[in-house]
N, C-alpha and C positions, 0 to 999 in steps of 0.2 A: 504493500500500500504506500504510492508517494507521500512523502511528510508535509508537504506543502498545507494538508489539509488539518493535519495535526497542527499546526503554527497556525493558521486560520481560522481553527476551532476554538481557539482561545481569544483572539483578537476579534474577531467577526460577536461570539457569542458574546463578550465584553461589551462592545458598542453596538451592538446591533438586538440580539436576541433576546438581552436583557431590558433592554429600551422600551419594546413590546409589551413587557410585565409591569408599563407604567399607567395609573390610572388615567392619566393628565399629561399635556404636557408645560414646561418650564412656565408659560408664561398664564398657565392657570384653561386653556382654553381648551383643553378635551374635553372630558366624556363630563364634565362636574355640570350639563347643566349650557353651557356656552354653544349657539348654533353655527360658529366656525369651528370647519375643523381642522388642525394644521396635521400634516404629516412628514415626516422627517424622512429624508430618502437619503441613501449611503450607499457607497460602490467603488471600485475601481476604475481608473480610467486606465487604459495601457494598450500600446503598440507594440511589445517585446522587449518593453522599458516601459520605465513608468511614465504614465502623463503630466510629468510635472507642473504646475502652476495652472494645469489647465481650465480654461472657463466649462464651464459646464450646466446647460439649460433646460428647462423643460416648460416647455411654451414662454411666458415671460418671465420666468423667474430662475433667476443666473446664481452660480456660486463659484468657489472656486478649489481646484483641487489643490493638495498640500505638495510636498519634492515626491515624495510615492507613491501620488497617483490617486490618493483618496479624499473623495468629496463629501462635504456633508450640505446638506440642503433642505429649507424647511419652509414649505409650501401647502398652499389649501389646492387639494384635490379631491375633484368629483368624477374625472374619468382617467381612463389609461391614456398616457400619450407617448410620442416618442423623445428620446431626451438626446440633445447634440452635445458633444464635447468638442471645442477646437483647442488643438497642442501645438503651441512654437515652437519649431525646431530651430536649433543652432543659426541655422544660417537664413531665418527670417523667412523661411516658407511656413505652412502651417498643415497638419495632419485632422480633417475632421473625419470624426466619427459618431454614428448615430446606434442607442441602445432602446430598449422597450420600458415603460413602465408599464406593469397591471394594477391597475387598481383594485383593490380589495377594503371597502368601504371599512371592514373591523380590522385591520392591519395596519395599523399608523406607523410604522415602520416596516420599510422596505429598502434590500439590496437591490442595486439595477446596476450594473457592470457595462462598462459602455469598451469595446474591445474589436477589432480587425475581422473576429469572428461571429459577433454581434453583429458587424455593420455587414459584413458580406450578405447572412443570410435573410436578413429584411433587405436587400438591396435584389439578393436574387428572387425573392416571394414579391418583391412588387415588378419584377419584371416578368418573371411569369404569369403572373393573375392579373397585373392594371395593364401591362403593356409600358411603364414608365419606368423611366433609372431612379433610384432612391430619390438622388438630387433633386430631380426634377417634379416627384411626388411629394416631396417634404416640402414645396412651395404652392401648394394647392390644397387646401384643409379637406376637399372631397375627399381627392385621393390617399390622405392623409387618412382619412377616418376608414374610408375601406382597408386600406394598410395592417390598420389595426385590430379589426372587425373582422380581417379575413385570415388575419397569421396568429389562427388558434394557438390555444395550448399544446395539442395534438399533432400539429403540422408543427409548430418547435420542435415538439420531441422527436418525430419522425426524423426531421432532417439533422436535429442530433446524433440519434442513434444510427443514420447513414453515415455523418461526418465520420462517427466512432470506427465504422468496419473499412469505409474510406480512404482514412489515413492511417491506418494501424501499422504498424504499433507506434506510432509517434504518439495519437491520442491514447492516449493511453485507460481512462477508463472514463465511467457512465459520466457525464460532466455536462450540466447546466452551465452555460459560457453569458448567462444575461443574469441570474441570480445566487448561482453557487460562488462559494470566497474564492477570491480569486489577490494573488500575490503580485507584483509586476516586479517578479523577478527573474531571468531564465534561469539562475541557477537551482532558483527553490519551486515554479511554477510552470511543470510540462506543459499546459497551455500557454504561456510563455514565452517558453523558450519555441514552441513551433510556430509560433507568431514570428520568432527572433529570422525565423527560414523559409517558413514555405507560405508566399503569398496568397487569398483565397479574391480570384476577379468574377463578378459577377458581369457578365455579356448576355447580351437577346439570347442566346442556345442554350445557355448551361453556365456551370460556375468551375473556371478553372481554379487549378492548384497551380503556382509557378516559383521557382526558385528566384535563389535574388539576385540574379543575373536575367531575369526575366521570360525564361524557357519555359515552354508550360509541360507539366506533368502530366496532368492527365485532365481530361472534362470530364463533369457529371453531369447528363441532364437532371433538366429540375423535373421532372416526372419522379426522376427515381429520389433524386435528392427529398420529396416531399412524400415520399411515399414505403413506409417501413417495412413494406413485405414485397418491393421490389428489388430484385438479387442483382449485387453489383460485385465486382472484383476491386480488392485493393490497387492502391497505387505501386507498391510491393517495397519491400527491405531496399534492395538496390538503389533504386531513384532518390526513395527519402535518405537516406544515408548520404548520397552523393549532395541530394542537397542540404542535408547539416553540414557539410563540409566547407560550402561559401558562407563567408563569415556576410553578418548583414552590413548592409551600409549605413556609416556613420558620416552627417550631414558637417560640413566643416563649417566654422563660426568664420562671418563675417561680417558681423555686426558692430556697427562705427559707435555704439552704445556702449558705454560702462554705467553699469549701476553702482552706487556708493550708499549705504544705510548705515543712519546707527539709531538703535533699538535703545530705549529708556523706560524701567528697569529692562534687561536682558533675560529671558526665561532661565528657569524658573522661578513664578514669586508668586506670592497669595495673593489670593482674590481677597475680595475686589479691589483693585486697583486702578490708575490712573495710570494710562499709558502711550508712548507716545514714539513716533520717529520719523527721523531728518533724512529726506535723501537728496538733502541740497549740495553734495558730492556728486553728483551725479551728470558725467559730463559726454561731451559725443564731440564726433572728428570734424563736424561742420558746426558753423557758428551759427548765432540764434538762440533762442530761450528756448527752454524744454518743459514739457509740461507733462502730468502727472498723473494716473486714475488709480486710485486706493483702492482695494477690498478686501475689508475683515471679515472674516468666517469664525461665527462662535460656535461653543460645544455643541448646541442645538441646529445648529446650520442654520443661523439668524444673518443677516448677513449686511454689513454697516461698507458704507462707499463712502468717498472723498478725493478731494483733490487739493494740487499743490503741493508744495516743496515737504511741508511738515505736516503729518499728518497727528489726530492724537483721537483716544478712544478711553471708556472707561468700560473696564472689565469685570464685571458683578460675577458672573458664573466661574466655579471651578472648571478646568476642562481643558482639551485641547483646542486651540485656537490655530487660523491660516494668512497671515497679514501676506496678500500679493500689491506689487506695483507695477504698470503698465508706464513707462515711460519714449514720450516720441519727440522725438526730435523737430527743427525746423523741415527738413527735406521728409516728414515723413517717415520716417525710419523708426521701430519699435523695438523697447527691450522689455522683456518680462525676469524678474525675480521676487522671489518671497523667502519666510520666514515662518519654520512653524515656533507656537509660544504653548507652553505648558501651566496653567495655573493651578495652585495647590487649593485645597481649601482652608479657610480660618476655622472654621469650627468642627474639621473632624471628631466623631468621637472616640474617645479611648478606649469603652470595654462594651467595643460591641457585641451584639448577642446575632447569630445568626441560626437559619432554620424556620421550622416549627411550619406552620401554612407560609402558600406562597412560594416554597423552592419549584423552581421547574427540572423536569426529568426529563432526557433523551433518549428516547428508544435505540435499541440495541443495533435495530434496524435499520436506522437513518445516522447512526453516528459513524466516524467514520474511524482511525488511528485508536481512540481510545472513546469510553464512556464517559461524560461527565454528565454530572447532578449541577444544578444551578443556584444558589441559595442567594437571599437579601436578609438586611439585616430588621429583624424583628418591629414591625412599624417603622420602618424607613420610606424612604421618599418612590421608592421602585411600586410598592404596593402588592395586590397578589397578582402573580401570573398569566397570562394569559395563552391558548397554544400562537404557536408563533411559525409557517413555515417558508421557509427560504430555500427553498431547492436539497441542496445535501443538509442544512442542519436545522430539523424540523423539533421543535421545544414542546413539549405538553404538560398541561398542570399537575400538577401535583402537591396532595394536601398534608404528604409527610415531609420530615426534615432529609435530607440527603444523607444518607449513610457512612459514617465515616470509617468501614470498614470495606463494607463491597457493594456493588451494584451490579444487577440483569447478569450474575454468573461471573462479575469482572473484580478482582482483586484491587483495593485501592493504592494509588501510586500517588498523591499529594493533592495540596491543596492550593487553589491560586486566590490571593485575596489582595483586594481595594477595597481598600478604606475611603477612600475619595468618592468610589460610584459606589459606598457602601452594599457588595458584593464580593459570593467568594464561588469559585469553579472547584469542584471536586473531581478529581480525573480518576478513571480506574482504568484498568487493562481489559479489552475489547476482546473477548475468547471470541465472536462471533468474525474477527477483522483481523486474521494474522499479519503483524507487521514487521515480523525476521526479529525484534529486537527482545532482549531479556529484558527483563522486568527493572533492571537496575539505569538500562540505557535506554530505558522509556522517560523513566524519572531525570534523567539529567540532563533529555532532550526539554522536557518539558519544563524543569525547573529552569531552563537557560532561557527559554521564550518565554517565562514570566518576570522574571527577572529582568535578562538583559534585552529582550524586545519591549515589554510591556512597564519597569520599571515598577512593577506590584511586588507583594510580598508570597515567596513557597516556602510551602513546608511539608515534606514527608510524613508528621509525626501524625495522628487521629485528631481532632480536634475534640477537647473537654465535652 
C-alpha cells in the first residue's frame, strides 16, 4: 500500500474530516438557526508539483493556495460547480486547470482537488457529450451546467476505473483524483509523480496519453474511456517506463520581478494579533512604480484583499494562515510570492479530556495504511460528529470513546494530538491493508508525520 495515503490520513483527517464534526461554522453561521450557509472547500492544487500560490475559484469566489499547493476557501453554496485554478510558472506563462465540486447540501466541508487529471477528464466528457473543448464550455453557463448534470458520479468512476487498467501499473490503485488526499509531491504521491511524465490531451477522438517530449502513447476512445465494462489493453511496462525516463520540463525564470517582504511579527505567534508586511523592497529591471494585490487566506478560508506597498491584517483565529502578493510592474510584467503564517492559540487548554460521545470511527473498509479512531475534546468547539465522506477517507459517528488499545481487529500504534484544533487521531495497524511494514516502523513512520509534518504532539503510550 503506497504511504502517501498514510501521510494524508493524518493531514487530510486533521483539517478536513474533522471540520465536518462541527456544529457551526467560525463565524456563528451554520446549522445554529442562521439561513446562510457557508461551506468551506479544501484541496490540492498540482501539476507534478505543487501549485504554489495559486488562485483558485469557484464561480466568484477566489482564494488562494499556500507553496504546497493547498487551498482553503469558504463560500455559500447551493449547487455543484466547477472550480478553476490558475498556476505561475517561472517564467510568466500560466498553467490552468479546472476541478469538480459536488454539492452535498449536509456536507459543509468538502475536498475538491483540482489536478492534470481532473482537468483532462471533464475536458474529454465535455467533448464527447457537448461537442465543446473544456475552454470553450467553461464560458457558456448552459454548457457549463450540462457539464455538470451530465459527468455523473458513475461516468467519474467508470472513466477512473479505465484510467486504473489504462495506465497500469503506473496508476497504481482504486484512486478518486477530484476528492481522495492527494500530496503534490512525486516523491511521496504516485498520482504525482505520473502527472510528473505522462501527459493526458483530450482531442475530438479520444484522450491521448503523451510523454514529455510530446509522443503520444496511446489513444482511448471516450466510448471506452466512459464506459467500465468496455475491454481495453494497457499502454504496457515498456512505453511507460521509457516514458518515466524523460525527466519533465522545468520552465526557466525570466522574470525582471524580484519580490522583497518583511513579515511583522514572523510566524509563529499567538492569536490574535496584529499583523502586518512591507514589500516596499520590491523592485523590477524597468522603471516605473509597481503596484501590489494582497491576499490573506484564514484558517477558515475567509479571505481578506489589499493593496499597496504595506499591507496589515488582524489575526483573531488560531490556525494556518496564506498571505500571497501579486506584484506588476510598469511594462506589465507579474510576480507572485507568498508566505505561509502559523498562529498558536492564547487560550489553549491544559488538561484536556478527550473521548466519551462524539469521536468519529473509520471503517476498516475505507481506511487505508492504518485505522484511526477520531476523538474531540469533551464539549469543545468541534461538537458531535457527523458521517463525513471524501472518497478514500469516509468518517462515521460514533457514540463511544476511541479505544486506546485496538480497533476493527487492529493493534494500536499511537496517538496524534492538537491541542490547538482540540483533537487527537488514534492510529492502529490495518490487519484488513497489509502495508510490508512491522509494527515498530509503522509507529515511526507515523510519529514522524505528526511531529515533523504536522508539528502536533505523538505518543505511543495508551492514553489514561
Amino acid at each position: 500500500m503506497p504511504h502517501y495515503l498514510t501521510l494524508t490520513l493524518t493531514v487530510t483527517l486533521l483539517c478536513l474530516a474533522l471540520s465536518a464534526c462541527s456544529q457551526s461554522d467560525d463565524d456563528g453561521q451554520g446549522r445554529s438557526g442562521s439561513t446562510t450557509q457557508l461551506y468551506r472547500l479544501t484541496g490540492t492544487v498540482a501539476i507534478g508539483r505543487p501549485g504554489a500560490w495559486a488562485e483558485v475559484c469557484i464561480e466568484t469566489d477566489c482564494s488562494r493556495a499556500n507553496q504546497e499547493g493547498v487551498y482553503r476557501l469558504l463560500s455559500e453554496r447551493q449547487r455543484s460547480a466547477l472550480m478553476q485554478a490558475t498556476i505561475e510558472n517561472a517564467d510568466q506563462s500560466v498553467t490552468e486547470l479546472t476541478g469538480l465540486y459536488r454539492h452535498e447540501p449536509e456536507q459543509t466541508v468538502a475536498l475538491v482537488n483540482i489536478n492534470p487529471t481532473t482537468d483532462a477528464l471533464l475536458d474529454s466528457w465535455s467533448q464527447y457529450q457537448l461537442g465543446q473543448t473544456l475552454d470553450v464550455c467553461t464560458t457558456n453557463a448552459g454548457c457549463r451546467n450540462d457539464l455538470i448534470s451530465r459527468f455523473t458520479p458513475d461516468r467519474q468512476q467508470a472513466a477512473q476505473q479505465q484510467l486504473q487498467t489504462w495506465l497500469a501499473p503506473e496508476w497504481q490503485t482504486a484512486r478518486n483524483p477530484f476528492s481522495d488526499p492527494y500530496i503534490a509531491d512525486p516523491d511521496l504521491d504516485w498520482l504525482d509523480d505520473l502527472h510528473d511524465h505522462v501527459q493526458l490531451e483530450a482531442t475530438p477522438s479520444g484522450l491521448n496519453a503523451l510523454d514529455n517530449e510530446g509522443d503520444i502513447l496511446d489513444t482511448l476512445s471516450y466510448a471506452t474511456l466512459f464506459d467500465e465494462n468496455a475491454a481495453l489493453i494497457a499502454i504496457g511496462d515498456d512505453a511507460l517506463t521509457a516514458a518515466f525516463e524523460i525527466p519533465p520540463a522545468v520552465p526557466a525564470s525570466n522574470n525582471p520581478i524580484t519580490i522583497d517582504y518583511q513579515a511583522i511579527p514572523s510566524s509563529p505567534f499567538t492569536a490574535p494579533v496584529d499583523w502586518q508586511v512591507d514589500v516596499s523592497g520590491t523592485r523590477s529591471n524597468f522603471q516605473g512604480a509597481l503596484s501590489f494585490q494582497h491576499t490573506l487566506v484564514g484558517p477558515t478560508g475567509r479571505v481578506t484583499i489589499g493593496s499597496g506597498a504595506l499591507f496589515a491584517a488582524s489575526l483573531a483565529d488560531p490556525g494556518p494562515y496564506t498571505w500571497v502578493v501579486v506584484a506588476t510592474d510598469s511594462e506589465g510584467n507579474q510576480a507572485t510570492d507568498g508566505l505561509a503564517l502559523q498562529a498558536s492559540a492564547s487560550d489553549v487548554i491544559s488538561q484536556p479530556s478527550f473521548g466519551a460521545e462524539g469521536s468519529c470511527g473509520t471503517s476498516p473498509l475505507t481506511a487505508n495504511a492504518s485505522n484511526i479512531c477520531i476523538s474531540t475534546v469533551d464539549g469543545g468547539s468541534l461538537g458531535a460528529c457527523e458521517a463525513s465522506d471524501s472518497g478514500s477517507t469516509q468518517t462515521q459517528y460514533s457514540p463511544a470513546p476511541c479505544s486506546p488499545v485496538s480497533q476493527q481487529g487492529g493493534v494500536f500504534l499511537g496517538t496524534c494530538t492538537s491541542l490547538l484544533n482540540q483533537v487527537r487521531v488514534y492510529h492502529y495497524d490495518n490487519p484488513q491493508r497489509n502495508t510490508g511494514e512491522t509494527q515498530t516502523e509503522q509507529r515511526t513512520r507515523l510519529r514522524n508525520q505528526c511531529v515533523n509534518d504536522l508539528g502536533r504532539d505523538w505518543s505511543a503510550e495508551p492514553p489514561e
